[in-house]
C-alpha positions, 0 to 999 in steps of 0.5 A, spaced: 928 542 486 929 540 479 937 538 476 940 542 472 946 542 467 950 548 466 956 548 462 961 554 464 967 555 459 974 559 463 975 566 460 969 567 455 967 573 456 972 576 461 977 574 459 983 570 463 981 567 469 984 570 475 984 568 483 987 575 486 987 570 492 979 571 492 976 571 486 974 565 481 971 565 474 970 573 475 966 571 482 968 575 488 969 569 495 971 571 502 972 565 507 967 563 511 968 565 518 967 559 523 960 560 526 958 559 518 961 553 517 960 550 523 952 552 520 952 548 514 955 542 517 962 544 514 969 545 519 971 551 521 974 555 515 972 551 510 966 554 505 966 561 501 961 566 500 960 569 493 959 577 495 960 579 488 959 577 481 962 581 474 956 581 469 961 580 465 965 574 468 963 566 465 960 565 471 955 571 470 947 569 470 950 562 473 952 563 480 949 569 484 951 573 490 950 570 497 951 563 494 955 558 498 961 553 495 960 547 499 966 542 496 970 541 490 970 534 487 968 531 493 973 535 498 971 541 502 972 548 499 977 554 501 982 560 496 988 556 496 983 547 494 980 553 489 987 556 486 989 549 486 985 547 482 984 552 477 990 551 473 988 544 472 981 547 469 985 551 464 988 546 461 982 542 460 981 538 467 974 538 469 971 539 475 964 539 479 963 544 485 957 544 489 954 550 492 948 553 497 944 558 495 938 558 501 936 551 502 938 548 496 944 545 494 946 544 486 952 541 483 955 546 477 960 541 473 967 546 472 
């Protein structure tokens, strides 16, 4: 129930960013299937599911495995929104992308 800032810095620890189709910022996504979607209020196919975290990856201690990435900067998230995105982050652009886990909802500030 509190705001947080968190600042997450592409390549500290891992290394370079890679999406591989389904994996961002050293987490692990899968598309959510409809009835996901349809459950949290999105269109069918938008949404990701984090099934793993590298320890090692930026996103380690931040972003946990069963989080949910609801939107990025204000449109709804899929793999190719993501891919499309990262390399503007790499250059420097920022980004905010709001993620479920359980009830609540926080923005994280890319």
């Amino acid at each position: 129930g509190h705001r947080t800032d968190v600042v997450v810095t592409l390549g500290a620890q891992g290394g370079d960013v890679q999406t591989g189709g389904s994996s961002f910022l050293g987490v692990e996504l899968r598309q959510l299937d409809r009835h996901e979607s349809e459950a949290l209020g999105l269109r069918p196919g938008d949404g990701l599911a984090v099934t793993a975290v590298d320890p090692r990856g930026p996103a380690s201690g931040v972003i946990e495995e069963g989080d949910v990435f609801l939107e990025l900067d204000g449109h709804p998230v899929t793999l190719a929104r993501l891919k499309q995105v990262e390399a503007k982050l790499a250059r420097g652009a920022r980004a905010t992308l709001i993620i479920q886990r359980g009830q609540a909802r926080f923005a994280l500030k890319l």
